[in-house]
C-alpha positions as CSV (number, residue, x, y, z in Angstrom):
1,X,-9.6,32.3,9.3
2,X,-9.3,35.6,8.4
3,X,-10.3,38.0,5.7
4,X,-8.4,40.4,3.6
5,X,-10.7,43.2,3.4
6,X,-11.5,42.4,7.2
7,X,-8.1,41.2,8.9
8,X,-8.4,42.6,12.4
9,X,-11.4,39.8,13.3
10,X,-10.6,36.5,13.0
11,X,-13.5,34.1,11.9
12,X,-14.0,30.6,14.2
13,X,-15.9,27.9,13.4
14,X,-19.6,29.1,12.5
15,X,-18.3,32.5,12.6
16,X,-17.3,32.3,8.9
17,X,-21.0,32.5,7.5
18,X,-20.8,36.2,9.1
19,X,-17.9,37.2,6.2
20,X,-19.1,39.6,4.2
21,X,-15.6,38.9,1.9
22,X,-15.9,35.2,1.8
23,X,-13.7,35.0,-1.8
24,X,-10.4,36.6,0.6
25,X,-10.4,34.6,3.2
26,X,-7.3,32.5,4.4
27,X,-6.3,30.5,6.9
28,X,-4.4,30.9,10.5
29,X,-3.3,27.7,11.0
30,X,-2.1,26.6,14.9
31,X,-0.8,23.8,13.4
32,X,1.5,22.9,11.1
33,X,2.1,19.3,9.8
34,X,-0.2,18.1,12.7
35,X,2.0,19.7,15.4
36,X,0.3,22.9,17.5
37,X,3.0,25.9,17.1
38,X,1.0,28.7,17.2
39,X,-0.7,29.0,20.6
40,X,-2.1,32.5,20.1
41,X,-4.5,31.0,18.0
42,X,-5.2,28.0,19.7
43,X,-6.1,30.0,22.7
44,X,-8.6,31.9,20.6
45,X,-9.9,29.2,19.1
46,X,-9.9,27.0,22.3
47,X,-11.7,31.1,24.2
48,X,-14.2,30.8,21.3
49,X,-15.4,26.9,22.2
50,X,-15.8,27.3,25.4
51,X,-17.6,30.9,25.7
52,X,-21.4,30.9,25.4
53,X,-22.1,31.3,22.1
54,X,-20.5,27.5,20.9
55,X,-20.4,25.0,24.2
56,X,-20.9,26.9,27.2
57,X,-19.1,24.6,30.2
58,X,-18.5,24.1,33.8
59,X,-15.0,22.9,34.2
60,X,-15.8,22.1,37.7
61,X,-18.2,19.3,37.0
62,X,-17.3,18.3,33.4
63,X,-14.0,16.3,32.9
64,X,-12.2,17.3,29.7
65,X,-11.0,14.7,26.8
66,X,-8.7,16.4,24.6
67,X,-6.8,14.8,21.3
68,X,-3.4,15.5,20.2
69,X,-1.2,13.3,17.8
70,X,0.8,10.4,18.2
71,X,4.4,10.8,19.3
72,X,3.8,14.5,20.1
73,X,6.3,16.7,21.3
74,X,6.8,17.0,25.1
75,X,6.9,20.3,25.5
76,X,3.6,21.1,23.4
77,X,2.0,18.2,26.1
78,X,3.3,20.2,29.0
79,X,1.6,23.4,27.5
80,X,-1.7,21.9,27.2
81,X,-1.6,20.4,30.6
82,X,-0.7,23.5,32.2
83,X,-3.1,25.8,29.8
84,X,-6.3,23.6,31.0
85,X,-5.3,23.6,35.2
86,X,-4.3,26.7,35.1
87,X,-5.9,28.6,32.9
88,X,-9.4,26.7,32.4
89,X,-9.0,25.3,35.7
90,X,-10.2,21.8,34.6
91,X,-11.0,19.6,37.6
92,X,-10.4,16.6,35.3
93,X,-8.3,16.1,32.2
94,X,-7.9,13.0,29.7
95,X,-5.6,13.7,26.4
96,X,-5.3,11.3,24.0
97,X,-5.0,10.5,20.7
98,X,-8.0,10.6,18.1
99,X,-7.0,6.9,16.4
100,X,-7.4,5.7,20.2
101,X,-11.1,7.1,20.7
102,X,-11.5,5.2,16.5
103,X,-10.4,2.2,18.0
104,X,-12.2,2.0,21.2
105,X,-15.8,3.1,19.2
106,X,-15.3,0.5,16.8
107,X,-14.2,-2.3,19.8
108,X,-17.4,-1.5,21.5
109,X,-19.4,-1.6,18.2
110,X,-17.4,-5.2,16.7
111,X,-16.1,-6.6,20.1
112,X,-13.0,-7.4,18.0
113,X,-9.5,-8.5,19.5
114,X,-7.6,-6.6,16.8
115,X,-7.7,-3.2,14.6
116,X,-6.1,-0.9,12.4
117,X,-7.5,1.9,12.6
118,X,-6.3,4.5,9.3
119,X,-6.3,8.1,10.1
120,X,-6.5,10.6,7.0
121,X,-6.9,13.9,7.5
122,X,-5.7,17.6,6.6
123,X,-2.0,17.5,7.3
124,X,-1.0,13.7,7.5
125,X,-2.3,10.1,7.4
126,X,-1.8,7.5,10.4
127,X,-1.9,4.1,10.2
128,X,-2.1,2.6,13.5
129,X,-2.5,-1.2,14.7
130,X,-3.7,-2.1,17.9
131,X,-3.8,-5.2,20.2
132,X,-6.2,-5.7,22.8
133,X,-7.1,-2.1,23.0
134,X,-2.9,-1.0,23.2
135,X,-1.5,0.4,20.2
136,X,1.3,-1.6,18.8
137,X,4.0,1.1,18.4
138,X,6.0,-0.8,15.7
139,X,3.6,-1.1,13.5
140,X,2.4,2.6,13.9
141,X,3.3,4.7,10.2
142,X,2.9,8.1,9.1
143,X,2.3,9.5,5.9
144,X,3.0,13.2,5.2
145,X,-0.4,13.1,2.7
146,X,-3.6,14.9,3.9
147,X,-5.9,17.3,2.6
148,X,-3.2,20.2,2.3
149,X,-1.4,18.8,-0.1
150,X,-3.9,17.8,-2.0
151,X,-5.5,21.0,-2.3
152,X,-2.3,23.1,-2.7
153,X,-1.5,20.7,-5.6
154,X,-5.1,21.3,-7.3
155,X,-4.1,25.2,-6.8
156,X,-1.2,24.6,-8.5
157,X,-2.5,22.6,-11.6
158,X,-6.1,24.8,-12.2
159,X,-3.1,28.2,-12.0
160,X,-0.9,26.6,-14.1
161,X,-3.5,25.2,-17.0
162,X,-6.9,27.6,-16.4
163,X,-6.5,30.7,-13.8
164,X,-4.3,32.0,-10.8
165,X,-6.1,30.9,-8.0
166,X,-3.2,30.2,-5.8
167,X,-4.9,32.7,-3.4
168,X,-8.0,30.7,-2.7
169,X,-7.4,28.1,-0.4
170,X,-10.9,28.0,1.1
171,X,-12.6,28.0,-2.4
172,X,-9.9,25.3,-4.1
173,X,-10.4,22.9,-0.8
174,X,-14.1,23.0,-2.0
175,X,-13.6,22.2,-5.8
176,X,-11.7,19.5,-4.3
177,X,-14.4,18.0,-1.8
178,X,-16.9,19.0,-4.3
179,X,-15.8,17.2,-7.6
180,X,-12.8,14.5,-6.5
181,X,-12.8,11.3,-6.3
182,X,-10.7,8.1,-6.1
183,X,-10.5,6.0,-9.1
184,X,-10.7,2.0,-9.3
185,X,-8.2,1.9,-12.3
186,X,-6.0,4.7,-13.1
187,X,-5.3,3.9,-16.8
188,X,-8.7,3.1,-18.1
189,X,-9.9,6.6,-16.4
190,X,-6.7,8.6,-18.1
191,X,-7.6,7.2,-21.4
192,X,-11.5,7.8,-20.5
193,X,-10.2,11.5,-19.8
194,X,-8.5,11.7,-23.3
195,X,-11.9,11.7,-25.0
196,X,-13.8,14.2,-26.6
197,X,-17.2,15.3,-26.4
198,X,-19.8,12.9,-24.7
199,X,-17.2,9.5,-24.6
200,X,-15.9,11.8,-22.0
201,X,-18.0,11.1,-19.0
202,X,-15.3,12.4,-16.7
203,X,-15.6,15.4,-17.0
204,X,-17.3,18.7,-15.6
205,X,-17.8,22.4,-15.2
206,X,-17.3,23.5,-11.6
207,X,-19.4,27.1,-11.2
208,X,-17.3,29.2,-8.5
209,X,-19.4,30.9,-6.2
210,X,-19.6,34.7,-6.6
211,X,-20.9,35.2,-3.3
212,X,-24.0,37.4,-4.1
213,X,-26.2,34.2,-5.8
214,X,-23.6,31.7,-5.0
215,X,-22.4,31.0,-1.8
216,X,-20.8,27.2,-2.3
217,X,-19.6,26.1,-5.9
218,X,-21.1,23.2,-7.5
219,X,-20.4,20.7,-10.0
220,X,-22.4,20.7,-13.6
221,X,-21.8,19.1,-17.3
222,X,-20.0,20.6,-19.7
223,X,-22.3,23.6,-21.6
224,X,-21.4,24.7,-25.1
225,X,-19.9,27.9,-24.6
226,X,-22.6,29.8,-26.2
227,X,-25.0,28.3,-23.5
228,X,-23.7,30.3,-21.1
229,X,-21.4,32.8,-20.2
230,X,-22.7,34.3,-16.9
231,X,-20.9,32.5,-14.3
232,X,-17.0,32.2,-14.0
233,X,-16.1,28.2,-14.5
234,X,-13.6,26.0,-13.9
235,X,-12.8,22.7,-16.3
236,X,-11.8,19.7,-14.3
237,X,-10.8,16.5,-15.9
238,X,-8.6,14.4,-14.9
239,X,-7.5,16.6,-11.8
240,X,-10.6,14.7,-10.9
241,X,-9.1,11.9,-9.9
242,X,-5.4,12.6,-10.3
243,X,-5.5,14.9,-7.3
244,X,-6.9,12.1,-4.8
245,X,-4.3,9.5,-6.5
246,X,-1.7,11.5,-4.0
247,X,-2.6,9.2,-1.4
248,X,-1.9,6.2,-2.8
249,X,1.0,7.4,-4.9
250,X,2.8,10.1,-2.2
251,X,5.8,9.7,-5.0
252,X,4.0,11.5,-7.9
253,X,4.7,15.0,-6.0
254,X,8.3,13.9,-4.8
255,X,7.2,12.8,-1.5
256,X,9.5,9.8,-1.0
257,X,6.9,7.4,0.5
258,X,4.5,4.8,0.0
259,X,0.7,5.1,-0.4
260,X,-2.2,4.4,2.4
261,X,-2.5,0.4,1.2
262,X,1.2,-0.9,1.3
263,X,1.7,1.2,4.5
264,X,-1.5,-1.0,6.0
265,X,0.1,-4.2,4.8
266,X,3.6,-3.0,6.0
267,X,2.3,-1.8,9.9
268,X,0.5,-5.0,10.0
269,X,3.4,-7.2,8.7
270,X,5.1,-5.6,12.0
271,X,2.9,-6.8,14.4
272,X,2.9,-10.5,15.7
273,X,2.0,-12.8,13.8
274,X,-1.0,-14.1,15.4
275,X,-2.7,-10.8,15.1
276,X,-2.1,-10.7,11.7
277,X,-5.3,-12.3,10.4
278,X,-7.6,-10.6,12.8
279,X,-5.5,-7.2,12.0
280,X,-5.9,-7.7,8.1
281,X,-10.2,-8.4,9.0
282,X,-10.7,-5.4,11.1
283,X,-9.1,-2.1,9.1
284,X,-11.0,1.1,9.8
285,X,-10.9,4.4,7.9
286,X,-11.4,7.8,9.0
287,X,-10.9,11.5,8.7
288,X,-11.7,14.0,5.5
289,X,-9.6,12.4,3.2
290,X,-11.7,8.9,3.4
291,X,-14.8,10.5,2.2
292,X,-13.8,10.6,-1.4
293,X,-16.1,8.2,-3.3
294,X,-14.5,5.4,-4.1
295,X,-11.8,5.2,-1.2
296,X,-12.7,2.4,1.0
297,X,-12.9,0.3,-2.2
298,X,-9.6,1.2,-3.6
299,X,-8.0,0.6,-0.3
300,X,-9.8,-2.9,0.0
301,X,-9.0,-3.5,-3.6
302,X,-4.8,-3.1,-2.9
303,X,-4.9,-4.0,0.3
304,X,-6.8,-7.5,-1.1
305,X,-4.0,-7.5,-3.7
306,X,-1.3,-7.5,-1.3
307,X,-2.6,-9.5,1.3
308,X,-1.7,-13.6,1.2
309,X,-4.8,-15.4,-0.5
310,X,-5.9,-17.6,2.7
311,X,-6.5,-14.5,4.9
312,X,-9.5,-12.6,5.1
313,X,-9.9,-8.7,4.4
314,X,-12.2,-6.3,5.8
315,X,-12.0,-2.5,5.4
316,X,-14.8,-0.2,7.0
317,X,-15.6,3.1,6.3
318,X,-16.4,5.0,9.2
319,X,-20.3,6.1,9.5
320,X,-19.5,9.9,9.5
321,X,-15.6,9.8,9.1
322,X,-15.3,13.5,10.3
323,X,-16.9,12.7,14.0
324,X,-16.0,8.9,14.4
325,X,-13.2,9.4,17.3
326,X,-15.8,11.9,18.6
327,X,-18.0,9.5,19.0
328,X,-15.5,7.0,20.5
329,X,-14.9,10.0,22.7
330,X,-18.6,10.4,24.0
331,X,-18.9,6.0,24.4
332,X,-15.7,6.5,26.5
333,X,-17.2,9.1,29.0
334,X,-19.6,6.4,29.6
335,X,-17.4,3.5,30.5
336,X,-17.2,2.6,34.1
337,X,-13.1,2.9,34.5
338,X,-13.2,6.8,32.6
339,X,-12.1,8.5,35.6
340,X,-9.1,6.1,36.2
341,X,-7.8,7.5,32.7
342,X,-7.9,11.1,33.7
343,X,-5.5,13.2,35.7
344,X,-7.2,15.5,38.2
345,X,-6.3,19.2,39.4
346,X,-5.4,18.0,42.4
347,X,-2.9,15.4,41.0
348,X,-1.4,17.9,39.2
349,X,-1.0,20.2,41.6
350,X,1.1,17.8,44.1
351,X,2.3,15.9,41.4
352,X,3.1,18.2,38.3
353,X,3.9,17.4,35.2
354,X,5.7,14.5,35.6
355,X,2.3,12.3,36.4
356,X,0.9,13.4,33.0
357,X,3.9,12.0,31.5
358,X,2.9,8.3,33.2
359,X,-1.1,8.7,33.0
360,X,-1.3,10.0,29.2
361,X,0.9,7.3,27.3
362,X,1.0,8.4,23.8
């Protein structure tokens, strides 16, 4: 990120508790839509991980596992590969994708044949079905719904009803986090939200943060507005639960797809049939967007609904949805056969690019 009373240094990680100008900060993205484009960044970012101040390392005794996303584009694979020999001179390399490291930490938790493992996060949601530890690329959907839209949406509503804040991405993405949440029946909330007064339990004052007392907003009931008239509020109703609604109705902001549930039920009705049952009992979700209260049992609810009556549904929520491929990541450094997955220097020198292609599969 960067601020604009401070744009020459760029804030990583950590680094952003050091802004003095924390209300005009933006973001420099490297990606866009899930896709790395901007590599000036990414190599800054990338500097920044491995210097000594975040996660000192010794590429010439620690092997490197690296995500990127499904079906990603050959020449940004090539770049990494190169970037990491060459340039980090990594002895050992393993890229993958995230929902691969979800699925192996949940096969090593639930020793299950089957999974479908659902992948919401900032710039797109996954839903991905495996078979005996392969993914099952028919069945594999994207949805262009993540956390960006949802915020920039919330922007647009709070600007166009309360106060222009289509400036403050990083302060918006935390009214979001901070007060959103999935509801378990649309219509009875709207009508809820129609109220006046205390019928109205939905909703709330959200205090921005001013950055001298306040460094994170918070959420608060309603005050009568002589109560207090220190602290710059926002009202949120049904934006509440409206905003999160995105990702199970992508159409209500002209995105011409379907929402997370029927694209579960649709990836699995792809796969064989015989994995069917044991794909529809072993559904896990991760990523930012699945720690909304109230998600994992709206997407059990639907994908219940959908399902055929005789078959069995089970959705899990991820322990800490933000780290769970992490974790699948740190499990897999321990398994016997890890070195077999990675490419070495030395391969890459004799063999080039061309191996990477064959030994990361994506």
């Amino acid at each position: 990120m960067k601020a604009k009373s401070e744009r020459r240094r760029p804030f990583i990680a950590s680094q952003i508790d050091e802004c003095r100008d924390a209300s005009g900060l933006f973001y420099i993205l490297p990606f866009q839509k899930g896709f790395l484009i901007n590599w000036d960044t990414q190599k800054t970012v990338w500097d920044f991980i491995f210097s000594k101040e975040c996660c000192p390392v010794n590429f010439s005794e620690a092997p490197l596992i690296i995500t990127e996303p499904l079906f990603n584009f050959s020449s940004i694979q090539e770049a990494m590969t190169e970037i990491f020999f060459e340039e980090y001179e990594c002895q050992s390399l393993l890229r993958i994708n995230a929902t691969d490291l979800a699925e192996y930490h949940y096969r090593k938790l639930n020793s299950n044949e089957s999974t479908v493992v659902v992948d919401s996060g900032y710039s797109f949601t996954y839903i991905v079905p495996y078979i005996k530890g392969k993914k099952y690329k028919d069945g594999i959907r994207r949805i262009d719904v993540g956390g960006k839209v949802l915020t920039n949406h919330l922007k647009e509503i709070i600007s166009y009803r309360q106060l222009n804040i289509m400036d403050e991405t990083y302060v918006i993405n935390q009214v979001k986090e901070d007060s959103c949440f999935v509801s378990q029946d649309f219509m009875a909330d709207m009508e809820i939200a129609k109220k006046r007064g205390s019928e109205n339990t939905i909703v709330k004052d959200y205090v921005l943060p001013d950055y001298t007392t306040i460094r994170r907003g918070y959420l608060r009931d309603v005050v009568k507005p002589d109560e207090d008239l220190e602290q710059q509020t926002l009202r949120l109703n049904n934006e509440r639960f409206s905003i999160p609604e995105l990702l199970f109705h992508p159409s209500d902001v002209g995105i011409p797809q379907m929402g997370i549930p029927e694209a579960i039920i649709e990836a699995i009705g792809a796969c064989p049939e015989e994995n069917k049952e044991s794909l529809l009992e072993n559904i896990v979700l991760y990523g930012g967007c699945t720690l909304f209260p109230g998600f994992r049992d709206r997407v059990y609810k639907e994908v219940r609904a959908f399902a055929l009556d005789h078959y069995d549904v089970n959705v899990t929520l991820a322990d800490n949805p933000l780290t769970y491929p992490w974790e699948g990541g740190k499990l897999l450094f321990k398994d016997p056969e890890f070195y077999s997955f990675c490419m070495t220097k030395e391969e890459y020198e004799e063999e080039g690019k061309s191996l990477a292609f064959e030994r990361f599969d994506i």
